[in-house]
N, C-alpha and C positions, 0 to 999 in steps of 0.2 A: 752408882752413878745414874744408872735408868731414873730410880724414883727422882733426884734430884729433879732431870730436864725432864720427867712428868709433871714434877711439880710448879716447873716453872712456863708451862707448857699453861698450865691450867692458868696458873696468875695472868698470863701473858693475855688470855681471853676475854678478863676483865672491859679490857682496852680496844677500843678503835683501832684501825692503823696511825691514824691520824692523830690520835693522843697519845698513841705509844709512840711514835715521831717526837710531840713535841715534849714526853718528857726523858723522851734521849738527850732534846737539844737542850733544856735546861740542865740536866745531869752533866752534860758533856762543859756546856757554859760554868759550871758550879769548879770542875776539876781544871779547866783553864784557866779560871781564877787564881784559884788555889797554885797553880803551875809558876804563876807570873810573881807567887811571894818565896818562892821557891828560892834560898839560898843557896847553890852550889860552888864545892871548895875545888881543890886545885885535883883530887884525885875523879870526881867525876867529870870533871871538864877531858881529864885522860880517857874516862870509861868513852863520854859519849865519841872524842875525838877517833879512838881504837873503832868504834862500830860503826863509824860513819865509811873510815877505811877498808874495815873489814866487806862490806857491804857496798862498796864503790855505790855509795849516794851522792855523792860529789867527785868528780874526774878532773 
């Protein structure tokens, strides 16, 4: 596990702060996309509805 987040340590150097920002926000924009084609059936509407209670994220 060390060498992993060494390694990602290094990659990470490459970058600016500034562009490693903006390619979170396109990464991040790419997987909200993705999210919004996102078919969900009758049993994850229960998973999410159970976590949202479990988690009192809604009162």
């Amino acid at each position: 596990m060390q060498d992993t987040i060494k390694q990602f340590l290094e990659f990470r150097k490459q970058f600016t702060p500034r562009q490693w920002h903006e390619i979170n926000r396109i990464i991040d924009g790419q997987f909200n996309k993705k999210a919004a084609e996102l078919q969900l059936d009758d049993q994850d509407i229960e998973t999410i509805e159970r976590i949202i209670t479990q988690q009192k994220i809604m009162n």
